[in-house]
Structure formats: structure tokens, C-alpha cells
C-alpha positions in Angstrom: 104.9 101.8 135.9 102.9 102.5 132.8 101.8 105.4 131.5 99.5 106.4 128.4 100.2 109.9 126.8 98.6 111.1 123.6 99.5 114.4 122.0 99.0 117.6 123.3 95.1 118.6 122.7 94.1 115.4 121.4 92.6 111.8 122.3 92.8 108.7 120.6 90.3 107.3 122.2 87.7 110.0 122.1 85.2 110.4 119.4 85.9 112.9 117.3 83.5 115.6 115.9 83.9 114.0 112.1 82.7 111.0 113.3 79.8 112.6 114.4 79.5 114.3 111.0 80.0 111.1 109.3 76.5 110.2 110.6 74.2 113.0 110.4 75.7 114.1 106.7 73.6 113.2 103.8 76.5 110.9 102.1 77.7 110.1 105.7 79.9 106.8 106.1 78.1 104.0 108.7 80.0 103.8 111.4 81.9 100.9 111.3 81.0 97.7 113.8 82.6 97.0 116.5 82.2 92.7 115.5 81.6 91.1 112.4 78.4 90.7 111.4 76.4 87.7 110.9 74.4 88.1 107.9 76.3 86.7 104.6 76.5 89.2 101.8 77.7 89.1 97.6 80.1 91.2 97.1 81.7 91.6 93.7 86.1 92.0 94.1 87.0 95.3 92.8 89.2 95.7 89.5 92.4 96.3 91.3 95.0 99.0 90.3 98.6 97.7 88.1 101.7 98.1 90.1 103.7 99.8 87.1 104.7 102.8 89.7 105.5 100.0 92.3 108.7 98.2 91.2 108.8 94.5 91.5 105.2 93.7 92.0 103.5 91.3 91.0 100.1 91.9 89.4 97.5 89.7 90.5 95.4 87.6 87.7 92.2 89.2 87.2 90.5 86.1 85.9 89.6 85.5 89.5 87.1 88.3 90.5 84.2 87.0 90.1 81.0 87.1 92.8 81.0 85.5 95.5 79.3 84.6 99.1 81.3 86.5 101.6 81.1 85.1 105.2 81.9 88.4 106.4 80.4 91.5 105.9 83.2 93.8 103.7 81.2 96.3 103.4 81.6 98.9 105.8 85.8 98.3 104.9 85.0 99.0 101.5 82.8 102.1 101.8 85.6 103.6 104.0 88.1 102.5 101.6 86.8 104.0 98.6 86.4 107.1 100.6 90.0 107.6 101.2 90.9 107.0 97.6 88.4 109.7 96.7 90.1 112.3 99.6 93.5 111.5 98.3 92.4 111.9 94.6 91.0 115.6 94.7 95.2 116.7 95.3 97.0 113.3 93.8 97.2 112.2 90.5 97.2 108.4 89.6 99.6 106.5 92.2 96.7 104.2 92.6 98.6 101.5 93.4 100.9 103.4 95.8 97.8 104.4 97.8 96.1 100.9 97.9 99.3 99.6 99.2 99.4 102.6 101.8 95.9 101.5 102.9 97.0 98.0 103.3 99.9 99.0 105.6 97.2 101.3 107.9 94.6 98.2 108.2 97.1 95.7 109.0 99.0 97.7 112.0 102.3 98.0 109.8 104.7 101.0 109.1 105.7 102.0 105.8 109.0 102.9 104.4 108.6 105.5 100.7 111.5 105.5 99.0 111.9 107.9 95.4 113.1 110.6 93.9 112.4 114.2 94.7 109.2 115.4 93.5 107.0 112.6 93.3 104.4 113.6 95.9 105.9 111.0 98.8 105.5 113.5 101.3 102.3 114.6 100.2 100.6 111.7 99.8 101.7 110.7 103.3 100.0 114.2 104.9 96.7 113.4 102.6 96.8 110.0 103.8 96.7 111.4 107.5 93.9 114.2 106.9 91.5 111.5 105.6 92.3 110.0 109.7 90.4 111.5 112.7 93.8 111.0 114.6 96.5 112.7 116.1 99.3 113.9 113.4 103.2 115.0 113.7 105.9 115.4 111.2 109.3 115.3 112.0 112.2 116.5 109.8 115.2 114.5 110.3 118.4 115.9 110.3 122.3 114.9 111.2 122.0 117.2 114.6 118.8 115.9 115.8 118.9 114.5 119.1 116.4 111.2 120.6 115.3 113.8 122.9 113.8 115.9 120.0 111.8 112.6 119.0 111.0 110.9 121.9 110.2 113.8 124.6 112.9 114.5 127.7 112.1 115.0 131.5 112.1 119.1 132.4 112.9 119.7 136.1 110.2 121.2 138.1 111.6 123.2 140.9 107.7 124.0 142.7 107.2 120.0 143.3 111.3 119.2 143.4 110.7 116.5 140.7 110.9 115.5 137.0 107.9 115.7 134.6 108.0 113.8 131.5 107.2 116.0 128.2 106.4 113.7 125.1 108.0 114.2 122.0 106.2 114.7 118.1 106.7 111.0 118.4 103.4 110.6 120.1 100.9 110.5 118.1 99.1 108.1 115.9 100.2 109.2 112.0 103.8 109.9 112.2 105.3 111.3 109.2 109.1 111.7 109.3 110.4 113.1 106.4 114.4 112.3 105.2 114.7 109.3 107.6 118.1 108.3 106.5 119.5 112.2 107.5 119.7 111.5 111.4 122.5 109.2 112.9 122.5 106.2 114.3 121.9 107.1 118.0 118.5 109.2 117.2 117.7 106.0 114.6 118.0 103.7 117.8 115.7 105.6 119.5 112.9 104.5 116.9 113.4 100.8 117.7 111.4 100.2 121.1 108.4 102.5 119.6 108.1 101.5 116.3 107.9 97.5 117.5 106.4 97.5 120.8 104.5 101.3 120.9 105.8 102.3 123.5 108.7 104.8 124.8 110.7 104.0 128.1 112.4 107.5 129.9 113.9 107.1 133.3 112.8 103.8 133.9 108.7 104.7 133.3 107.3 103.4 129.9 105.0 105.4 128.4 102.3 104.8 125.7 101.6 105.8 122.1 98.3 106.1 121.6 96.6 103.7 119.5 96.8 103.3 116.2 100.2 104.5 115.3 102.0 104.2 112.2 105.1 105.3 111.3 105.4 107.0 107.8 109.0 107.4 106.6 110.6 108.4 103.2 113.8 108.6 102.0 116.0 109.7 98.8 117.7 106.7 97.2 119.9 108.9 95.0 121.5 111.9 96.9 123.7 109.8 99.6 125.8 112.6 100.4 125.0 113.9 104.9 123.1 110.1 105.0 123.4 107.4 107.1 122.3 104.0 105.9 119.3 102.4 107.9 120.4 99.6 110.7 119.1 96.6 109.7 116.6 96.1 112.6 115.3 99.2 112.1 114.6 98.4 108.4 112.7 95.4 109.5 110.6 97.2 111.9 108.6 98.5 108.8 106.0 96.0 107.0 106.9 97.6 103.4 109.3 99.5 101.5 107.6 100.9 98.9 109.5 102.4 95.9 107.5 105.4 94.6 108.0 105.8 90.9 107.4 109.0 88.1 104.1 109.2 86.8 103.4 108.3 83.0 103.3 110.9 80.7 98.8 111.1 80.8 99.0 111.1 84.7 101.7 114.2 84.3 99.3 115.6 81.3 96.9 115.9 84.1 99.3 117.3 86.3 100.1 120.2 84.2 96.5 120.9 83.4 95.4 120.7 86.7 98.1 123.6 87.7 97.8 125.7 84.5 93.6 126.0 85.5 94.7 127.2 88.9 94.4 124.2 91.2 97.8 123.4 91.5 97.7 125.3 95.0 94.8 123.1 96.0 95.3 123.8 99.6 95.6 120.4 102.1 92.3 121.3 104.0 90.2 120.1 100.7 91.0 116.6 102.0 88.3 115.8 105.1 88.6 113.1 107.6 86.7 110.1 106.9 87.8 107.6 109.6 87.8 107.8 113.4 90.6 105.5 115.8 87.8 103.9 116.5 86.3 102.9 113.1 90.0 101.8 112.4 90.3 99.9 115.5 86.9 98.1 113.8 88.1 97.3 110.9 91.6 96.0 111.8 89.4 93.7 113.9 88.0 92.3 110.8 91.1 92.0 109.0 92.6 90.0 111.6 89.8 87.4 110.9 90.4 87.1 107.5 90.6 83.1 106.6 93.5 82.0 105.4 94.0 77.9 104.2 97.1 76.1 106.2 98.5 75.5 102.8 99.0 79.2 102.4 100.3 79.2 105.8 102.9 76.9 104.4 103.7 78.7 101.2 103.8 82.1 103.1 106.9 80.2 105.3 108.7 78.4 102.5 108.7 82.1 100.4 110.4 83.3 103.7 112.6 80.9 104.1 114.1 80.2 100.7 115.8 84.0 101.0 117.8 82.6 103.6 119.3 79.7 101.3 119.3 81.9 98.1 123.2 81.6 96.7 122.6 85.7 95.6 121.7 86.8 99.0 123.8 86.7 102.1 121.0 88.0 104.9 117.9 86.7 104.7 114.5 87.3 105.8 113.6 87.0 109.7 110.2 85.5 110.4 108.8 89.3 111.2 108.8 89.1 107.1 106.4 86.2 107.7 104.2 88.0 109.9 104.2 90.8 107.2 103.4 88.7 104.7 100.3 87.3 106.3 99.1 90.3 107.3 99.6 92.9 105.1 97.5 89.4 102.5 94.5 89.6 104.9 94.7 93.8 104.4 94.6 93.6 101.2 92.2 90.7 100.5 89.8 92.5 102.6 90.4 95.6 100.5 89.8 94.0 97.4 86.5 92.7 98.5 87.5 89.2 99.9 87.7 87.7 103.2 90.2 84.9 102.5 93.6 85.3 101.0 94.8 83.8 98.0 98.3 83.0 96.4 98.6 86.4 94.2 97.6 88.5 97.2 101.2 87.1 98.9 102.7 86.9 95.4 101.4 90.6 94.7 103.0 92.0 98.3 106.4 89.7 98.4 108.1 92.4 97.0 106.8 95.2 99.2 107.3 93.2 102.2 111.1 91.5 101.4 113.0 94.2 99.4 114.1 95.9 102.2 115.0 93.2 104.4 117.3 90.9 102.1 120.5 91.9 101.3 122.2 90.5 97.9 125.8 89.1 97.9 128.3 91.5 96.5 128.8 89.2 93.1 125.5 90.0 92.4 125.2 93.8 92.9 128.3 93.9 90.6 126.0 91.9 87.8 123.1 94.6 88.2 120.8 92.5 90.4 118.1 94.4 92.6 116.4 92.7 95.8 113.1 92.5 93.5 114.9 90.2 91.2 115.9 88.0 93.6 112.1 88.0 95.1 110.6 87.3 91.0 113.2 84.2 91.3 111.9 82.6 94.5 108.4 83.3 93.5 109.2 81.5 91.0 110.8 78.6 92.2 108.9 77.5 95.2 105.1 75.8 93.9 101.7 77.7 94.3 99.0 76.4 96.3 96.1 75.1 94.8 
């Protein structure tokens, strides 16, 4: 028996009131469509960001953006895109790379793991991210006495009908923002599993559904181990990157300063509007799923993959969910970068992001100082590009 619950005073499905201002507003967003269009269109590929926040990326040559014929219209994706980047830039300074590669994650279905020190806006720039979407939002704080009840929802007893009803947990909703992930034991970190991979929660024999989209936003602390419990390894591969959110450089903190010495520090969160409707996602994960992509890259995608399992510095490999990343977080972010086909530096540029977190290095080369991203800049480097 299936069953699909959203959260408590909202629906998914429904059109929401901003997407109704997004049409009749005098700089009002199209509405996305719900096919790809016919009609060809140039678009030119936008200067992307550098990863220097972003550890271990690889930054993509810009020699290649030139114009081009686009057999798909990229437009609408674009408009949207640039949207959220303006939203998320009224409260956040620079991390333009972070938030490209948070974009990529929402249009190609994945979840997204921020890892950093305290005080580098990873929580914040998850709850901006979430304003700028017309969808249902819950944050959950984890911590070593939480229960999977408190995530997932329990059964209450209902004396007037002698039965059991069902009352969902914060985990139901679409943008899921849980903060501290590594603070909750294993058994309420097993309860994670069966959502985050197949959206859907089983009590008492009845599976129940998230609604759709839903993306799981998690962040952790890599330094203060102390009342932690280290990720299981499926549950680390459940999310299509691990991001590593860096300090900003010393003009981005300038900014910072200034910004909060002329009194907008307190910006308040409700400056950020909603730009985007489930539905006008749904659309546009439609298009990024028809992104072309050549068999050879096909090919390259797989070998990348599979040379982390006969690496002599790593003892656990990749499993071929990394290869699904891989290709899909490539057609996100060709698609956000103007193109509808993928090259070699957009699987190059998210190898990183996508294998850091699920590789594990050999304890000879943790003792020489090696990091995961190494390891990834060697293989990169050893298997041959596609031409």
C-alpha cells in the first residue's frame, strides 16, 4: 500500500502563488516548458566561476566558450538560473562556485553533503538556496539523542477509530536541510538510507511518499570530532557531492565587513523571494536529462570510475552510483553553463565533488599527507581525454 504525504499545509504539486506572480510581474520569469522546444537558438556559454573555495576542482578551460547552435532551447534554465544567483547574492558574498555547484546538485535530482569550518555561511546558503524554491522546507538539528522517529514521523494511537494514524516527520518535505549530520548515531543515520535513495519512507509495513523534488541538504564540521559519529559508507554514497566549503579571500571578507558596518549585516532571510515552482523544476530536470552526451564520454565517465578501485593508494573504491553522479551532475552543469552536450572538463571539473567522499585512501597514504582530491588529480590524470 502506497501512500503520498507532503508537509503539513503544503502541496508539491500545486501551483504556488509565486508562480503566479512570476507571470504577471513586470521582470516576471517565463514559466518554464513542460518539453523542449523545437526551435534552435545561439546561445553564448557563460564565463564560469573558479573553484578556489571548492578544494580539488578542476577549472574548466575557458578557450572553449564560444557561440554556438544549441538544439535545445537553454534559455528558460538560464533565466531561472541567473535568478537564483541574484536571490542568493543580496545576503551571500562570493562563494560563486559553491552555489553553481549547489544548483547543479538541485537540477540533476542529487543531494549534497557541505562540509567546513564554523562560520562560513554553509547553513545559510542552504536556507537561501531553499527560499529562492516555491517548495515545502524543514530543518532538522541533529543531535546524539535524536531518535528515527523524530525524522521519519511515528504512528499515534487513535482511541475514537481503535487504529493507528501515521504522522510524517520534518523529513517530508522537498528541501531538507539537516544541520550537524555527523551528531546523530548510527541507528537514526540508518533511517536516512531508504529515503534519501528511493524517496520514500516505510512504517508498519505502508510506504509512504516524499513529495517530489526532494533534496537532502546536509553539513558537517570536519574539525571538532568530539560527540560525532563518522558517516556509514552507504549513507555517504547516497549523496551526489561532498562539497568542501572554504574561507572567503580577503576582498570577499572586505565586503563582508562593510556590508555589516552600513547596517545590513542583519539582512533578514525574507529579502530572498522564490523564483522557482516544483513544477518549473520538474521542467527543467526534464531537459537536463536530455542533454547529449558522446558514447566516448560514456566510456571515459566509466574508466575515471573504475580506476579508483585499482588505485594502489586507495583501498575502497567508487561504486557505479559514482558513475551515475558523474553523468548527471555533467548534463546539470553543461546545461547551466549554456550547453546542451557535455564535454570532458565538465566531468573533469565535478570528479572531485562527486568521488571525495566515496573513496577511501590506504592508511600508508594518510600517513604521507594525501587527501581523496589528490588521489582524483592523479587518475584524471592518468586515464586519456576524449577527443
Amino acid at each position: 500500500m502506497d501512500h503520498t504525504l507532503d508537509a503539513p499545509g503544503h502541496s508539491p504539486d500545486s501551483t504556488s502563488p509565486l508562480s503566479s506572480g512570476l507571470d504577471t510581474q513586470p521582470n516576471a520569469l517565463p514559466v518554464a516548458p513542460s518539453s523542449v522546444p523545437d526551435p534552435a537558438v545561439i546561445l553564448s556559454a557563460e564565463t564560469t566561476p573558479t573553484a578556489d573555495a571548492l578544494d580539488g576542482n578542476v577549472s574548466p578551460d575557458a578557450s572553449g566558450d564560444a557561440a554556438f547552435t544549441s538544439r535545445t532551447d537553454l534559455s528558460y534554465l538560464s533565466r531561472y538560473a541567473d535568478a537564483i544567483r541574484q536571490e542568493l547574492s543580496k545576503v551571500i558574498v562570493g562563494q560563486q562556485a559553491l552555489a553553481e555547484l549547489l544548483l547543479t546538485a538541485i537540477l540533476a535530482d542529487g543531494h549534497v553533503l557541505l562540509e567546513g569550518v564554523p562560520g562560513v555561511a554553509k547553513t545559510l546558503t542552504a536556507k537561501l538556496l531553499a527560499r529562492t524554491l516555491a517548495v515545502p522546507f524543514s530543518r532538522l538539528q541533529f543531535t546524539p539523542d535524536l531518535m528515527p522517529s523524530d525524522v521519519l514521523g511515528t504512528s499515534i494511537f487513535r482511541p475514537n477509530k481503535a487504529d493507528f494514524e501515521f504522522r510524517p516527520g520534518p523529513i517530508f518535505a522537498s528541501i531538507v536541510l539537516i544541520d550537524e549530520i555527523n551528531r546523530a548515531p548510527a541507528k537514526t543515520q540508518s533511517a536516512l538510507f531508504e529515503v534519501m535513495e528511493e524517496r520514500q519512507v516505510t512504517q508498519d509495513g505502508t510506504r509512504y511518499t516524499v513529495p517530489d523534488p526532494f533534496v537532502v541538504l546536509a553539513t558537517q564540521n570536519p574539525i571538532e570530532q568530539e560527540g560525532t559519529y563518522r558517516l556509514p559508507e552507504a549513507q555517504l554514497d547516497r549523496f551526489l557531492f561532498k562539497l568542501n566549503v572554504g574561507y572567503p579571500s580577503v576582498e570577499e571578507e572586505i565586503s563582508i565587513l562593510q556590508g555589516h558596518h552600513a547596517g545590513f549585516g542583519g539582512m533578514p532571510l525574507d529579502a530572498v523571494r522564490a523564483v522557482l515552482t516544483a513544477d518549473d523544476l520538474r521542467g527543467l530536470r526534464e531537459q537536463v536529462r536530455r542533454q547529449h552526451v558522446e558514447p566516448k564520454l560514456l566510456e571515459y565517465i566509466a574508466r575515471l570510475v573504475g580506476q579508483t578501485r585499482a588505485h594502489k593508494g586507495l583501498y575502497l573504491g567508487a561504486s557505479p552510483r559514482a558513475s551515475l553522479a558523474l553523468l548527471n551532475g555533467a548534463k546539470a552543469l553543461a546545461a547551466l553553463r549554456g550547453r546542451d552536450f557535455v564535454t570532458p572538463e565538465d566531468v573533469q571539473y565535478l570528479a572531485s565533488p562527486v568521488l571525495r567522499h566515496r573513496i577511501q585512501l590506504t592508511p600508508e597514504r594518510e600517513m604521507e599527507g594525501s587527501t581523496a582530491d589528490d588521489i582524483v588529480k592523479q587518475i584524471l590524470q592518468q586515464i586519456e581525454v576524449p577527443r
